[in-house]
LUMKEDO-544964 format. One record per residue (C-alpha): residue number from 1; residue in three letters; x negated, y negated, z. Coordinates in pm, 1 decimal, padded with zeros to 6 digits, always signed. Each point is the difference from the previous one (the first is absolute). Layout:
N
   num   residu          u          v          w
   NUM      ALA          X          Y          Z
...
END
This chain:
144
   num   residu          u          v          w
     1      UNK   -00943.6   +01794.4   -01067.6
     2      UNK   +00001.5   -00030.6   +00355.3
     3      UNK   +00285.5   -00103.5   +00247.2
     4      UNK   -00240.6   -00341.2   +00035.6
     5      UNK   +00004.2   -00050.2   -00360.8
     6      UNK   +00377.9   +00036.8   -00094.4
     7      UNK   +00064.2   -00351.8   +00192.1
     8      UNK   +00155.1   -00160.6   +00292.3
     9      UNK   +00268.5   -00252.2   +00080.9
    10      UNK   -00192.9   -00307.8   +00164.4
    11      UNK   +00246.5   -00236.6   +00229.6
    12      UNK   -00064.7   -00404.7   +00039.6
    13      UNK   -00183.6   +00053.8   +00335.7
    14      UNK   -00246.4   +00184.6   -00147.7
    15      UNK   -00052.0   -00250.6   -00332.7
    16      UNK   -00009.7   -00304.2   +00232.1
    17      UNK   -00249.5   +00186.2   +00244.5
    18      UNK   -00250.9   -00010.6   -00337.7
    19      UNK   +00055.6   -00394.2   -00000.8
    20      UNK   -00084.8   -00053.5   +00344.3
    21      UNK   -00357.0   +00120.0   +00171.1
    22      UNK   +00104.6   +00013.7   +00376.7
    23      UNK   +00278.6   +00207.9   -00156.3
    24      UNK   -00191.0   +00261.3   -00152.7
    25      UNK   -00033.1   +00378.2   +00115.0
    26      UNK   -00116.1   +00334.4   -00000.9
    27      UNK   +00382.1   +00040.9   -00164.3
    28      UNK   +00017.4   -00277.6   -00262.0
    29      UNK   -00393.3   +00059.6   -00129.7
    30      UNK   +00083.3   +00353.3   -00056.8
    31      UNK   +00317.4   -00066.7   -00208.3
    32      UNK   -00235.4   -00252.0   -00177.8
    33      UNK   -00235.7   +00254.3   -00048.9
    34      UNK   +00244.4   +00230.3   -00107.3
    35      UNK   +00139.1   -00245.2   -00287.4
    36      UNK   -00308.7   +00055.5   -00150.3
    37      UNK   +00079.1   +00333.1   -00140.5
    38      UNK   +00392.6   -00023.7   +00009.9
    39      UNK   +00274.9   -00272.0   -00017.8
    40      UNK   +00259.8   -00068.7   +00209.5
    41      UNK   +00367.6   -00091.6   -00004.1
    42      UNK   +00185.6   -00264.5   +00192.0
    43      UNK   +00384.5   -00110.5   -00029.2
    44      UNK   +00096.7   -00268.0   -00147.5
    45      UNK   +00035.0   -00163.7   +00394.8
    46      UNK   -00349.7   +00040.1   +00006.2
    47      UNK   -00090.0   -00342.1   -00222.5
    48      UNK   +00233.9   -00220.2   +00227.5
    49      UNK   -00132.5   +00182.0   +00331.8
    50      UNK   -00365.5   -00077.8   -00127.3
    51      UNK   +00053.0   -00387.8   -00073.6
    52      UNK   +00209.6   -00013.6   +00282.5
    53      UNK   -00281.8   +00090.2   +00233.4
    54      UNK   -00220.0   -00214.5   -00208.5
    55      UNK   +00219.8   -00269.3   +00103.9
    56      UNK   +00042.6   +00056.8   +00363.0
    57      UNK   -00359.9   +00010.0   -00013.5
    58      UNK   -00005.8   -00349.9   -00110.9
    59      UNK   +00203.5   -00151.1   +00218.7
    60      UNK   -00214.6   +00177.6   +00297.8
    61      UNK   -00290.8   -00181.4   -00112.8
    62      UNK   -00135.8   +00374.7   -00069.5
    63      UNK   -00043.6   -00125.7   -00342.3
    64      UNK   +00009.4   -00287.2   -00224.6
    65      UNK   +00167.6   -00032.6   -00355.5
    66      UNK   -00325.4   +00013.0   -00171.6
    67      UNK   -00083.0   +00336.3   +00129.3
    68      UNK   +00322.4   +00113.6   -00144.2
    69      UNK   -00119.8   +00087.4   -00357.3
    70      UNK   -00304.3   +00239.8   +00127.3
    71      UNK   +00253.4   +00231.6   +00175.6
    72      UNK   +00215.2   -00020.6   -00325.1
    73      UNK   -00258.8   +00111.7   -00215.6
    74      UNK   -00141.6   +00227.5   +00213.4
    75      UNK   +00362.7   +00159.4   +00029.8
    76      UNK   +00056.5   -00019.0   -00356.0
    77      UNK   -00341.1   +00200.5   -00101.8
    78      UNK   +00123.1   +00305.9   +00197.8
    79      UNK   +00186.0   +00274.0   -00150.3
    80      UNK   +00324.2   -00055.7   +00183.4
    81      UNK   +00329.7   +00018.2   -00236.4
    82      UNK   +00325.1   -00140.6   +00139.4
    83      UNK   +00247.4   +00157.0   -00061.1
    84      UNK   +00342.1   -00175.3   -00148.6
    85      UNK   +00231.9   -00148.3   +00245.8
    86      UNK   +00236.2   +00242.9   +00139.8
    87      UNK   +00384.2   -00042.6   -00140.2
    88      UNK   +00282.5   -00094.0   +00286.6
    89      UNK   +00089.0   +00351.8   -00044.2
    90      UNK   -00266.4   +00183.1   +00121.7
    91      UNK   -00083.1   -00260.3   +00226.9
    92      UNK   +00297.7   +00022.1   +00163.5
    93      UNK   +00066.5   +00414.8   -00097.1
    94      UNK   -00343.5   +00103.4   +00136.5
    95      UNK   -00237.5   -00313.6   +00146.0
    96      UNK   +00249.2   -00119.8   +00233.9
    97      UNK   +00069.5   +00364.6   +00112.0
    98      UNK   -00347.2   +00122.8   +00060.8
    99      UNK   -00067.2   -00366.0   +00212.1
   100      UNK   +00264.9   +00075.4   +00218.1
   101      UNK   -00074.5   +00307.4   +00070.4
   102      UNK   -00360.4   -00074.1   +00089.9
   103      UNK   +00077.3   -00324.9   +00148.0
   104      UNK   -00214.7   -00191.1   -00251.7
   105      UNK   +00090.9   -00306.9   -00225.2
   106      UNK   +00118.0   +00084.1   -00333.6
   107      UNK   -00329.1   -00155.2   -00108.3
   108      UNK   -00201.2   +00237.2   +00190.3
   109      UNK   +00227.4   +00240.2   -00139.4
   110      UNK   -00073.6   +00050.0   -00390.5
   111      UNK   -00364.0   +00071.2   +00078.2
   112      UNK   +00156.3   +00325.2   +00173.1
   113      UNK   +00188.5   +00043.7   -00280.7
   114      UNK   -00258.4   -00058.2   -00252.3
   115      UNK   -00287.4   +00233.4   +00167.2
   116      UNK   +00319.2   +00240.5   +00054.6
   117      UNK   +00114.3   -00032.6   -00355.4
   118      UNK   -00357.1   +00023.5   -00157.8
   119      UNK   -00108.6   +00275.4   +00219.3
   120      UNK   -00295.1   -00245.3   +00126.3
   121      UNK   -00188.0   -00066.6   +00319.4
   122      UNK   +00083.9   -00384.8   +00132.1
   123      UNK   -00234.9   -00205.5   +00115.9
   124      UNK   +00070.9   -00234.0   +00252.7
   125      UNK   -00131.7   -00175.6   +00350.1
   126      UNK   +00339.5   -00074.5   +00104.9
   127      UNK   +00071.2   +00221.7   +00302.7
   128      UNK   +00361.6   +00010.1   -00023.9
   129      UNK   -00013.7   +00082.2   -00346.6
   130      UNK   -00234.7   +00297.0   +00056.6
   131      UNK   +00179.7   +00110.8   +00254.9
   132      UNK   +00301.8   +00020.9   -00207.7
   133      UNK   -00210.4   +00163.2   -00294.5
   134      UNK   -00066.6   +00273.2   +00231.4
   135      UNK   +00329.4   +00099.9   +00129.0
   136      UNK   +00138.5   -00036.3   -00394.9
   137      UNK   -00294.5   +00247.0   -00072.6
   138      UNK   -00183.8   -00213.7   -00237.8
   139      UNK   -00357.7   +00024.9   +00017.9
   140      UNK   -00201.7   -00289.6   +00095.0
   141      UNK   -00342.8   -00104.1   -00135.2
   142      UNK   -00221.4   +00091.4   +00268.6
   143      UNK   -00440.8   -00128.2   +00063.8
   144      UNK   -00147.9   +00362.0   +00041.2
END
């Protein structure tokens, strides 16, 4: 098994970027590509982040409610387990830590703590995030 195949932790910018073409990228096709032979993991943030962008996207005009069930199923066909919600405790004993210390929201947060946890690479197209991912010395999902 190869570090490619063991999985990844994918982040809502990088699901919604698969629901919207002038989104998509050199970064989000490979992680697509790369669900074909491994799964991924998202926090339990992840669901809310996803139909929250589906939302905003709505209300943009970027998309209309009857597009909104061919980004759900193509979300749900993926290999992409979400994790359980994280307790108060942790949230509060190591999210709200590891966000402050980065400067990211506690939302951003647990997918740190998830690739961190896991031992997996994160993909995401947020900048901030990566950024973040970096200095915490988790590995990100890269195109090569």
């Amino acid at each position: 098994m190869t570090a490619d195949d063991r999985g990844l932790v994918v982040d809502a910018s990088i699901a919604l970027s698969w629901c919207f073409e002038d989104e998509a990228s050199p970064l989000s096709d490979a992680v697509l590509q790369r669900l074909e032979r491994a799964s991924a993991v998202a926090p339990a943030v992840w669901t809310l982040e996803v139909a929250n962008g589906l939302r905003s996207a709505e209300r943009r005009g970027r998309m209309d409610e009857q597009a909104i069930p061919a980004a759900t199923q193509l979300l749900m066909t993926l290999p992409i387990d979400v994790e359980d919600a994280t307790g108060l405790e942790a949230a509060i004993g190591r999210i709200l830590p590891l966000a402050r210390s980065l400067g990211l929201s506690a939302y951003d947060a647990t997918y740190l703590d998830l690739a961190t946890r896991r031992g997996l690479p994160l993909a995401t197209a947020d900048e901030q995030l990566a950024r973040a991912a970096r200095a915490a010395g988790v590995r990100l999902v890269e195109t090569t």
